[in-house]
N, C-alpha and C positions, 0 to 999 in steps of 0.2 A: 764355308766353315765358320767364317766369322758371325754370320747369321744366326747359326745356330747357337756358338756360346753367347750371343746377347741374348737370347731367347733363357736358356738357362740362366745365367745371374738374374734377368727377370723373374722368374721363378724361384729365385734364391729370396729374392725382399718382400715373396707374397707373407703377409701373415697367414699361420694355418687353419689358427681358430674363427679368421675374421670372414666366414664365411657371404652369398649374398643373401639370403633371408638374415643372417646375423647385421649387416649393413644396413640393410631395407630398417631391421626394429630401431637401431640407435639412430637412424635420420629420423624416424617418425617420435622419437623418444625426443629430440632435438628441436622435433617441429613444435610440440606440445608441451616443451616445458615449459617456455614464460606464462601459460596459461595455472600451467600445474602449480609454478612457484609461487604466482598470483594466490594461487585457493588456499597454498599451505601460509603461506603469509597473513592475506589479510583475512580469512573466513574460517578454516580449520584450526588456527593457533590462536585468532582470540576467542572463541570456541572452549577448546579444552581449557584456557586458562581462565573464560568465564566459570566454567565449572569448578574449576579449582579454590578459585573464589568464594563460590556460591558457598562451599562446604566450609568457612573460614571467620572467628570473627576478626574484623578487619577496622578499623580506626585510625583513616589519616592521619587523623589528630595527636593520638599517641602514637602511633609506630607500631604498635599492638597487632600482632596474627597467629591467631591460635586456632587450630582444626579443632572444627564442630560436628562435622558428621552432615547430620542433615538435620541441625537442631534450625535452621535459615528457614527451612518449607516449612517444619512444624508449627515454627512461629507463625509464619505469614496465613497458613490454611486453618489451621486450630486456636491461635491465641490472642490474635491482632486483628481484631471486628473493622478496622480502618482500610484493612485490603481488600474487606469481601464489598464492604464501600465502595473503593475503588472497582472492584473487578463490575459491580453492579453501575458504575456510572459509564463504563467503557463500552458495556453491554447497550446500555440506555443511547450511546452515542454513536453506536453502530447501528444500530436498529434504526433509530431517526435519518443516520444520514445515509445507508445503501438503499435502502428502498426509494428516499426521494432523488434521490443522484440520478438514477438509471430510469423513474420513472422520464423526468426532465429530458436525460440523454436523449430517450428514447422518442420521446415527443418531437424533439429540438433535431434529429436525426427524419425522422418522417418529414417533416415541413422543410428540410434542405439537403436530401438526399437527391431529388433531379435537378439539375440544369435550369434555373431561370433567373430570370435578371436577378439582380441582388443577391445569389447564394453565395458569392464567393465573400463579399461583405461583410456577411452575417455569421457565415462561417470564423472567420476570422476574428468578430468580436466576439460571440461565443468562445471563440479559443484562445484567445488571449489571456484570460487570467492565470491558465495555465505555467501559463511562461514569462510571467508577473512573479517577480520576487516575492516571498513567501512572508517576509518582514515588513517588504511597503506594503500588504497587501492588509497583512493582521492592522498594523497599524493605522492605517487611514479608514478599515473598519471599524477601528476604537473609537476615533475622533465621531465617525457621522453614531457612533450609538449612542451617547454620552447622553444624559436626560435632557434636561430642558434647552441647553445647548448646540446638543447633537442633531447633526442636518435629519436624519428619518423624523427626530420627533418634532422640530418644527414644520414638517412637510403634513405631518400625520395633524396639528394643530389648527391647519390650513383646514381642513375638513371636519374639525372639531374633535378628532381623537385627541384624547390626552395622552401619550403613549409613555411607559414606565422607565424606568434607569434600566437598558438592558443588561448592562454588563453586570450591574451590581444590586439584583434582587436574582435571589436563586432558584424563581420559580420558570423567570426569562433568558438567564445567562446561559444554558448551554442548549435551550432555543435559536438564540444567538450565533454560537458558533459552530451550529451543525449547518445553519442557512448560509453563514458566510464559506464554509468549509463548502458546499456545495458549491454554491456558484462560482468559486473559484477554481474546480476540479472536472465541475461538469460536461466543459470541452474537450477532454479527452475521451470522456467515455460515447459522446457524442460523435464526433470521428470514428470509432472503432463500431458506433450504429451503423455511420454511414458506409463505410467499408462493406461493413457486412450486406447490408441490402442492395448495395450496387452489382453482388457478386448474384444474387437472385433473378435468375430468367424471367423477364417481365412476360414471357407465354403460361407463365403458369396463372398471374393475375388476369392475363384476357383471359385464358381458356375460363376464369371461373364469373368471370361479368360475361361469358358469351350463355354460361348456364343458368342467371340470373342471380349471381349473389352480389350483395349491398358492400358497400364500402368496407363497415363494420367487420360483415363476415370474412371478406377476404382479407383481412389483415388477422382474424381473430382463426381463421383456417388454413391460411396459407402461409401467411408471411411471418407470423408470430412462434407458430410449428418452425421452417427454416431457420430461424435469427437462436435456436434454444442453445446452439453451441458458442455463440458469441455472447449471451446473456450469462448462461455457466461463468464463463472465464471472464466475464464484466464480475459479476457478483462478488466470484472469491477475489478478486484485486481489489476491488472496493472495500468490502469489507476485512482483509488484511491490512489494508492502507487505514483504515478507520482505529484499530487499534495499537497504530504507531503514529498517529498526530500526535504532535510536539509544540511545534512550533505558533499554532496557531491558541494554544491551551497556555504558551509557557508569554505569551507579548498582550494580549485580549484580557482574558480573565486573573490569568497565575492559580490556576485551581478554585477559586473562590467561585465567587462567595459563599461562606460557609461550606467548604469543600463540594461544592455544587459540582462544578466542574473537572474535578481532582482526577483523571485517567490514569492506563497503569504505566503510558509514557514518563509524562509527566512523575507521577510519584517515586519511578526510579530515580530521573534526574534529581529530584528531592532529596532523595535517603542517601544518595552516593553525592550530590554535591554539594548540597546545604546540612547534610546530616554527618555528610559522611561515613557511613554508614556502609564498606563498601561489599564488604560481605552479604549483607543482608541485600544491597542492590540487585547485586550479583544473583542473586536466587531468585529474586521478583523476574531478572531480566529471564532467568533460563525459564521461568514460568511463562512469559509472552513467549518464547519463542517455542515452545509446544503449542501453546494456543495458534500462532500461527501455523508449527508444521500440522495440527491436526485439522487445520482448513487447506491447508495444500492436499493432504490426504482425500478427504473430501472430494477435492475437486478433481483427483486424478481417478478415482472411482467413480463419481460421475458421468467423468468423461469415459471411460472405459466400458461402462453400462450405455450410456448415449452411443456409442459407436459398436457394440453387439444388439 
């Protein structure tokens, strides 16, 4: 008897509505929210409030915010010939450096992708600048550019080049820092070569040297065809990543000379922190970040074509 009324007051303190699918969702609701809280924090809320921004004009200086509408884009696409500058040096900067990046990788990946003495070595100095501070990195690039002082051009002098002020002629400056940008990135992408071709059955390279093809071909038939889904997703990072350097634009150059080197990283940090300007920041930035989502588009349709 007593058994049974513990059974009932039991039943007395179930909640009715707190069913187990109802339990099951708020554990999984629980599992997933510091993830959630994380997006709505740091990526969804300054987000909307970039945008809010963007529609605003805004003047640290005075305290000044007055809704604009969308007078910020009309400015920047229709009125302001110094953004289409910009958008054309970003372009100019991307261009030079994802092509040579991936060529490089992809070299630098072939010649230490197998096993033999000295890969792990090389490997590692290759990757290194990676994971080299992005500040000593810009920096001690400044010092060996430097004209007649600078280590490259005395080295280049050795051999009787005269070699020019890199940093500060604008035909060589963002020469400059698309080769420094590279070498300093290019061990990542070089890893993610080698990754990928380790994961390729070496019978498919004999079967095609037992049919008689040359080196050339079977890399330009076999292994070049395999590697196209790692090349995709190399590209669009790269070149995403190419039109968010900063730091290497904002320590090297600072946009010069003669806006040579002026990207649209850069030129935000400009208008929002030397101009202040934050309104108008604000809209340039929501401008890069369509350029970027329509290269993630890109690449998710790529990839979606690659894989039917």
């Amino acid at each position: 008897m007593t058994g049974s009324t513990d059974q009932t007051r039991a039943r007395g303190f179930r909640v009715p509505w707190l069913t187990l699918k109802r339990r099951e969702a708020i554990e999984a609701w629980l599992f997933v929210s510091p993830t959630l809280a994380g997006f709505l924090i740091f990526f969804l809320g300054p987000l909307i409030a970039v945008i809010l921004y963007s529609m605003s004009e805004w003047n640290l200086l005075s305290g000044e915010q007055i809704f604009v509408g969308l007078a910020n884009y009309e400015h920047a696409l229709q009125e302001n010939p110094e953004f289409w500058h910009v958008i054309r040096n970003s372009i100019v900067f991307a261009i030079g450096l994802v092509p040579m990046n991936m060529a490089l990788a992809l070299m630098l990946a072939l010649a230490l992708a197998r096993p033999r003495r000295g890969v792990i070595f090389f490997r590692t100095v290759f990757f290194a600048p990676v994971v080299t501070s992005a500040v000593a990195w810009a920096i001690v690039w400044k010092f060996l550019l430097q004209g007649e002082g600078g280590t490259v051009n005395q080295m280049l002098a050795i051999i009787g080049i005269d070699g020019p002020n890199w940093l500060r002629e604008p035909d060589w400056a963002m020469a400059a820092v698309i080769v420094t940008r590279v070498i300093k990135m290019v061990g990542l992408n070089m890893i993610l070569y080698i990754a990928a071709l380790q994961t390729i059955p070496r019978d498919y390279e004999e079967a095609a040297r037992l049919e008689g093809a040359s080196g050339w071909q079977v890399f330009r038939m076999v292994t070049w065809p395999l590697l196209a889904p790692t090349t995709l997703i190399i590209m669009v990072i790269t070149s995403i990543g190419s039109f968010k350097v900063f730091d290497h634009i904002y320590l090297m150059t600072g946009g010069g000379p003669e806006n040579g080197t002026l990207v649209l990283a850069f030129y935000i940090y400009e208008q929002a922190f030397e101009f202040f300007n934050i309104g108008y920041a604000s809209a340039l930035a929501m401008i890069m970040f369509m350029l970027v989502l329509a290269l993630t588009i890109v690449q998710l349709i790529l990839r979606r074509k690659g894989a039917t």
